[in-house]
N, C-alpha and C positions, 0 to 999 in steps of 0.2 A: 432419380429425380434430376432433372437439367440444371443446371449451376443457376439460370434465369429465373427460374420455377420456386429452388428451394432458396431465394433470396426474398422474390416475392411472400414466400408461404412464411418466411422468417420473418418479415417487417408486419405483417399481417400478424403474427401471433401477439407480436409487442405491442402491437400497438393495441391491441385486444385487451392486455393484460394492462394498462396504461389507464384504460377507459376504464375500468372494472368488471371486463365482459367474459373474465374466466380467471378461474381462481390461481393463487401464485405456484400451489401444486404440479396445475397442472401443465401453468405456463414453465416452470422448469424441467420437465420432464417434454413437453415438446421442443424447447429451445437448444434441452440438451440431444435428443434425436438429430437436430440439425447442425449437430456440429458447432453452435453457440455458447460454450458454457459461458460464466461467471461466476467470477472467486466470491466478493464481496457484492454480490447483490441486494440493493436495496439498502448497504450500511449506513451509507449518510455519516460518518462522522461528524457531527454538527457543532460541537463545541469548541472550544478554544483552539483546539491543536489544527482540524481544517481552517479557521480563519486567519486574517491578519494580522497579525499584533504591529505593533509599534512601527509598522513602514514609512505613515508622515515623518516620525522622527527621526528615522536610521535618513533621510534624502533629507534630512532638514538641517542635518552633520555634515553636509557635503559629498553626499554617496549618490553622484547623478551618472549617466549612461556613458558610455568612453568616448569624445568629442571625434576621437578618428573613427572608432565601428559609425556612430550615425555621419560622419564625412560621408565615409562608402556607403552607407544605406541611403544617403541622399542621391548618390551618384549613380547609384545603380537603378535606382527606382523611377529616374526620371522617361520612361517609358510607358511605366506603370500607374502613374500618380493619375488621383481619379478613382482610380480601380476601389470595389470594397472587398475583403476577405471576412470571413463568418466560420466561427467555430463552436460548437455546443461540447459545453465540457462540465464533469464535476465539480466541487467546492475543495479543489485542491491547492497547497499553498501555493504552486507558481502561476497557476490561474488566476486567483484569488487579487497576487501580486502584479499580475502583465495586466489584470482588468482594471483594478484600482488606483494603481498609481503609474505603472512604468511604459503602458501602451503607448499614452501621450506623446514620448519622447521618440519613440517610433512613427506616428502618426505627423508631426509635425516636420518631422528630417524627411519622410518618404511622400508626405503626400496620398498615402493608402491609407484608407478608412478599415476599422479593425473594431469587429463586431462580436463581441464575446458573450455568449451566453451561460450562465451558471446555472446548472439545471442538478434536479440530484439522477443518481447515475441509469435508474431504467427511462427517466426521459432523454436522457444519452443516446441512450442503447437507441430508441424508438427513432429519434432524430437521425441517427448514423444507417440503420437496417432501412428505413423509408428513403433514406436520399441513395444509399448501395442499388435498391431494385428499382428505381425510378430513375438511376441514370441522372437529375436535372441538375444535380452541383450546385445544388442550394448551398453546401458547407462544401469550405476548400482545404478545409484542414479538420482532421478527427482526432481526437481525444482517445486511445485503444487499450481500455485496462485490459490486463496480460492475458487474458482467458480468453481473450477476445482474437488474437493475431490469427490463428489456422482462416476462421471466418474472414476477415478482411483481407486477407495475404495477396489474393488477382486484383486488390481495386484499392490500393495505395499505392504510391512510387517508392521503389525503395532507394534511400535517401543517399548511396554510395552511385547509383546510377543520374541521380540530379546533379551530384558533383562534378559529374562530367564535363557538365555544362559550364567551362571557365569566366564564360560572361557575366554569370551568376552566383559565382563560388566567394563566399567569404573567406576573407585573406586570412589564414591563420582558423581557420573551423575545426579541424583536426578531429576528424574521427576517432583515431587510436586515444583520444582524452578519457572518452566513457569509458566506465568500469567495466571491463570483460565481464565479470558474473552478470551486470545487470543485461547486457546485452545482449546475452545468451540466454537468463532467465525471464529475459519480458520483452526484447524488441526480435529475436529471431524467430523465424519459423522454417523450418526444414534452410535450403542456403540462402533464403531471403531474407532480410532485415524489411520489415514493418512500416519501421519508423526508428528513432530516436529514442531513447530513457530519457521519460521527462518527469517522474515520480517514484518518491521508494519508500515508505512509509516500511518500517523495518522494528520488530523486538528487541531493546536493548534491556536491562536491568536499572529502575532508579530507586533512589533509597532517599529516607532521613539521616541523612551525616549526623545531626545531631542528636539524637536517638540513640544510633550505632555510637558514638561518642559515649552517651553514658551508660549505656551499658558493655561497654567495651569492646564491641566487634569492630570487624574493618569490614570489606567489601567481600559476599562469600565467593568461594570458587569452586564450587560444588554444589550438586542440586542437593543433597545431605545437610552442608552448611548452609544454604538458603532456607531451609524446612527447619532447621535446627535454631537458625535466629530468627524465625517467623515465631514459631510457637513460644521459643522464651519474651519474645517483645507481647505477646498477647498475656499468656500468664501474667506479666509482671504488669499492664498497663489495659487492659478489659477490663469491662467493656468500653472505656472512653476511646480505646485505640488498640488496632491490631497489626498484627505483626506481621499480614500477606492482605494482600487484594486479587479481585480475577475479574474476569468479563464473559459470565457463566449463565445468561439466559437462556433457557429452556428454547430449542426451536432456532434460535439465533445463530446465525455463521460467525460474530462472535465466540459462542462455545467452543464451536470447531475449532477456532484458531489458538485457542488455548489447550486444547488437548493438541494439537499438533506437535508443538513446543513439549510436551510433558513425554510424549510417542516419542519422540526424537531423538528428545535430553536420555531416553531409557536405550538406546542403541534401535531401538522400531523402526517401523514405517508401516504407511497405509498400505501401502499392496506389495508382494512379493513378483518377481520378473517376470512369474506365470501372468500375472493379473490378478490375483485375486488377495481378498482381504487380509492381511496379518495385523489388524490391532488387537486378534482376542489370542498370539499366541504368547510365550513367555512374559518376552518382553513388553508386549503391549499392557499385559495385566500387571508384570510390574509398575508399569508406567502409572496406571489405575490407581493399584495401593497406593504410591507417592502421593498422588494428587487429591484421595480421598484425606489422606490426612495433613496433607497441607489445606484442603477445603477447610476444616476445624480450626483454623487459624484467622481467619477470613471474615468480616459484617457480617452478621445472619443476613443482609438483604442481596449478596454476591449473587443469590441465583437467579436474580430478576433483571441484573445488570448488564449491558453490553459496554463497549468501552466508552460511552459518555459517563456511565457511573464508578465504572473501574476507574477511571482518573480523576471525578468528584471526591470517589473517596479518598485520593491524595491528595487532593486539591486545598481540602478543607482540614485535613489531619484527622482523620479517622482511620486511615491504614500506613503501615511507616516503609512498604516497601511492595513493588509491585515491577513482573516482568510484557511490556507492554511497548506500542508502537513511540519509536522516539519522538514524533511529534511533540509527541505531551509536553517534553522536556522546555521548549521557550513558554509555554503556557505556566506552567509551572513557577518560572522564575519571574512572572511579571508580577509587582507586587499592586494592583489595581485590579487584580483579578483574583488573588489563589492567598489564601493565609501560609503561603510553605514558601515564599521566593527568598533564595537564597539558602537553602537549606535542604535543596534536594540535591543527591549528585547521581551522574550517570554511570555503570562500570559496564561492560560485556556480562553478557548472560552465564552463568556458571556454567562449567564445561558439563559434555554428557556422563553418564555414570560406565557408558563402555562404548566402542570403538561405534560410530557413525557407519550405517549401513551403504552401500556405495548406490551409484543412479543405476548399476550393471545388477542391483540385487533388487532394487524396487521395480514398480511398474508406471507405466505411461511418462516416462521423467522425470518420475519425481524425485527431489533430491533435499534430504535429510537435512535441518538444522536447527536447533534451538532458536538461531535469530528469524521466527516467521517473517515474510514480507508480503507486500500487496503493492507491484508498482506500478506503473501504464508506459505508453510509448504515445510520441505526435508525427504527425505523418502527413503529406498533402493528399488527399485526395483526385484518383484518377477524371474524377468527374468534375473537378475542379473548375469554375468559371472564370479563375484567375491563377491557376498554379504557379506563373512565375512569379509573382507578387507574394501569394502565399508561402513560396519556397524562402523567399526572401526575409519575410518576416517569421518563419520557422527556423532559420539558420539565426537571425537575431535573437529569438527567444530564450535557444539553447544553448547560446553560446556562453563562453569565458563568464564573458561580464556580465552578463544577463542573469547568469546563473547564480555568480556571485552577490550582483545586488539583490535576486530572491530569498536568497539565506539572508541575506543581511538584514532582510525586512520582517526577519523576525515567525516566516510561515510555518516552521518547524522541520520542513522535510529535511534530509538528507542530499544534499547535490549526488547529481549523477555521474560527473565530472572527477579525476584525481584533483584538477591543477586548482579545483575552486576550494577543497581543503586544505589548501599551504597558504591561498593569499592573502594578503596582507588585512586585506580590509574584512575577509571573514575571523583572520587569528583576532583581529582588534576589538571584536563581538564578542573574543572570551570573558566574559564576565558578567557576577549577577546582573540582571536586569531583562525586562523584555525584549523578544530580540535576541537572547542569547545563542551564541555558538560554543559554548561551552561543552558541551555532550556529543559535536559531531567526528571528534576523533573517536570514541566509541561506534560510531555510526558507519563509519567508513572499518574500523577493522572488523566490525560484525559481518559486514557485505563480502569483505575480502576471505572471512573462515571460517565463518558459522551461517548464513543464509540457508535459510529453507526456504524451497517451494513448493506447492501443494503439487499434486499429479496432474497433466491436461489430459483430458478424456471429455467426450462431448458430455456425458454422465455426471461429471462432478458438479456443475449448478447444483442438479437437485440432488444429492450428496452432501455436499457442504452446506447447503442452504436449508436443507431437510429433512431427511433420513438419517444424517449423524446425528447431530446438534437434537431431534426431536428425541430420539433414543439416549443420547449423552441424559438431556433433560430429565429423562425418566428417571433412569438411574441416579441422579441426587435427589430425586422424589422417593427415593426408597421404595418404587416401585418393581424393582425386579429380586429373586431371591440371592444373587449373588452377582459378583461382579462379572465371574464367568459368565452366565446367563444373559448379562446384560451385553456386553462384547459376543459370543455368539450368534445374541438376535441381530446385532449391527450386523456383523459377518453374513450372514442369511438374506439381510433384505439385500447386503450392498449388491454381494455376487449377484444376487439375481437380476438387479437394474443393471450392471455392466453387462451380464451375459446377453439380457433382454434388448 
């Protein structure tokens, strides 16, 4: 199929599946034919950790845009002013933040109108594959969660090649700032860079200090000691409260992502260098038992949950310790929100139970680690009706400061950037309250030693979204005779959707 043909065929499938004109089956199973997977399709994080917290108030403290970045963005834009840029993106925190509050300050210095749509992520997709095969540059900038880059790779600029361009380069932009693993695991693709890391929504460990307080633990370091003070906090305090939480719905890419984390933490992985499946061998059925009996630990209602309830249930004090995206973490501490602020703390996720499999033993990339992540990249668009405008206001977005007042407003992510967790005005976020940056030095050495990433294979969509997670599913329905059993029939369907 011509590269023109199977873009077309690809905007046409989503938008199909958008309308309701074919079912999600079988739209991940053609998407993934074409070379489109996605990781977290359809997740929607809707609750606390994707919104805003407390932004009006972090810029109401004196936290406004750096008067010399908008100087240059004033200076540079005056060519362009007029112009409108348009981007359709997720409900992610720095989107969340550029749409809410901080766009303005851009908008005002430049004179470039700045059009943000918050869509949830298959009308993304729909937006970004319709504007890729129609050429019209309706959007000038794309939003590119990580499963996405192979598909976009011919029809973004990539952003070392814009820098060329000194008349447009922001003073101090500094590429080498981003974190090498993020750049490697969400903005590259074969030696092209995408875009930018502008998301990283990553598993860190949070807990009740005060909890662990009375009953004398500290922070575990071991998935042994994690299971081991799960179960004693549930004996000792169930059913008012237990001792683990998960985000285990049946069918859900939620599930997946929790078994990832558990395959991982056990030395595993999803596929061996051949290709094919290894969660049903030693290791992976270890991984199994661990999980099964950390499940007993857990609300009887974990299996219906994905992570807007895996975090409810921290939220409200129903589970005193949970391995989950750090988002949660300013959610957590805002006390207008969550009965637990000031009483959750964050640590690194307990190390694996034996040596971490390399990227040279798994298949399609995938590379091993406890801390799961899910992050995106931003990138102008080739088809762009105003690329240098756009270029403009993406080098502001991502920049230093930008970056830093998005943390500071409270959105929960992770900055993509080293130099945004040293400065000054994110250290001074350390502390209870909404808004919190208290958990992101965990955040950042999680990325630096423990990140994992799922495998890229056009296959994975419908893999992660539904062939694992429905089968995971079954298996705590007590539907299969053994756990063997249950991890083989995974092994059987996956080979055969890769091979097919």
């Amino acid at each position: 199929m011509r590269s023109s043909d199977k873009k077309f065929h690809a905007a046409n499938i989503v938008d199909k599946y958008v309308k309701g004109k074919i079912s999600r089956r079988n739209f991940l199973r053609s998407t993934g034919q074409l070379g489109l997977a996605l990781g977290a399709f359809g997740a929607g994080m809707n609750m606390g950790p994707r919104g805003l917290i407390g932004g009006n108030r972090a810029l109401a403290q004196g936290l406004e845009p750096d008067a010399e970045m908008l100087a240059w963005v004033k200076e540079v834009s005056k060519p362009f002013a007029g112009q409108t840029i348009r981007l359709a993106t997720e409900a992610t925190p720095p989107s969340n933040a550029l749409n809410n509050t901080l766009k303005k300050y851009f908008e005002e210095a430049s004179g470039i109108k700045v059009e943000i749509e918050i869509l949830p992520l298959e009308q993304v997709l729909q937006k970004m594959t319709l504007d890729i095969a129609s050429q019209l540059g309706t959007y000038d900038l794309y939003y590119i969660d990580q499963s996405w880059a192979a598909f976009v790779s011919e029809d973004v600029h990539d952003p070392r090649e814009q820098m060329e361009n000194a008349d447009l380069a922001m003073p101090g932009y500094d590429m080498d700032d981003f974190l090498e693993p993020l750049v490697d695991g969400i903005a590259r693709y074969g030696d092209r860079l995408v875009g930018v890391p502008y998301d990283i929504p990553i598993f860190i460990m949070m807990y009740r200090k005060d909890i662990y307080e009375e009953m004398g633990f500290t922070a575990p370091t071991t998935l042994e000691e994690y299971y081991e003070q799960a179960k004693a906090i549930t004996d000792a305090k169930g059913p008012e409260m237990y001792g683990a939480t998960g985000q285990m719905k049946s069918g859900h890419y939620s599930l997946e992502c929790d078994w990832t984390a558990w395959l991982w933490g056990h030395g595993g992985s999803i596929f061996n260098a051949d290709g094919k499946f290894t969660g049903n061998d030693e290791r992976g059925l270890e991984a199994m038992a661990y999980w099964r009996k950390l499940y007993e630990t857990m609300p009887p209602g974990v299996t219906g949950w994905t992570w807007d309830g895996q975090g409810q249930s921290v939220a409200q004090g129903v589970a005193a310790t949970m391995m989950s995206w750090g988002e949660f973490f300013p959610y957590f501490d805002d006390p207008d929100a969550t009965k637990v602020s000031g009483l959750i703390e964050a640590a690194p996720c307990p190390a694996p139970t034996r040596a971490l499999r390399t990227v040279e033993e798994t298949g399609f990339g995938e590379i091993p680690g406890v801390g799961h992540q899910g992050g995106s990249s931003l990138a102008v668009s080739k088809n762009a009706k105003n690329p240098d405008a756009a270029w403009i206001f993406m080098q502001w977005a991502t920049s230093k400061d930008t970056q830093t007042l998005i943390t500071t407003l409270g959105g929960g992510t992770g900055p993509t950037r080293f130099s945004v967790y040293d400065d000054p005005r994110v250290i001074a976020n350390n502390r209870v309250g909404a808004g919190t940056t208290r958990h992101l030095q965990v955040v950042r050495d999680t990325i630096a030693n423990d990140m994992g990433s799922e495998p890229d294979l056009p296959q994975w969509a419908e893999l992660a979204n539904d062939t694992i997670p429905v089968r995971l599913g079954r298996y705590f329905a007590d539907e299969y005779g053994s756990t063997k059993e249950a991890m083989d029939d995974i092994a059987q369907a996956t080979d055969a959707i890769v091979q097919g």
